[in-house]
Phi, psi and omega in degrees: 000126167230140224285138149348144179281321176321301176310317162276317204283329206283292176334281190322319182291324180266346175284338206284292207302318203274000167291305185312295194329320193265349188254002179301300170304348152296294188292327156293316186300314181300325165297338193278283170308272200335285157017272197288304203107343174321132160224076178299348178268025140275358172248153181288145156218149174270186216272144196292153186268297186018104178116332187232136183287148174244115180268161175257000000 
């Protein structure tokens, strides 16, 4: 069966488009970082207390 040309262009437009939507917040953050100078996996942190009694 073969598919309508309209119909492929329409399909193709919307995979393309809902990929940039979903890789958008990647490509800010890494843009973000570049920028900023920021590199947070370098830093040490310590592990959440939440939850836990902290004794003294």
């Amino acid at each position: 069966m073969k598919m309508d040309p309209a119909t492929k262009q329409q399909i193709l437009k919307n995979a393309l488009l809902s990929l940039l939507i979903y890789a958008l917040p990647v490509l800010l953050m890494f843009a973000t970082f570049y920028f900023t100078g920021q590199k947070p996996w370098l830093n040490k942190t310590k592990p959440s207390t939440v939850g836990y009694k902290i004794r003294n």
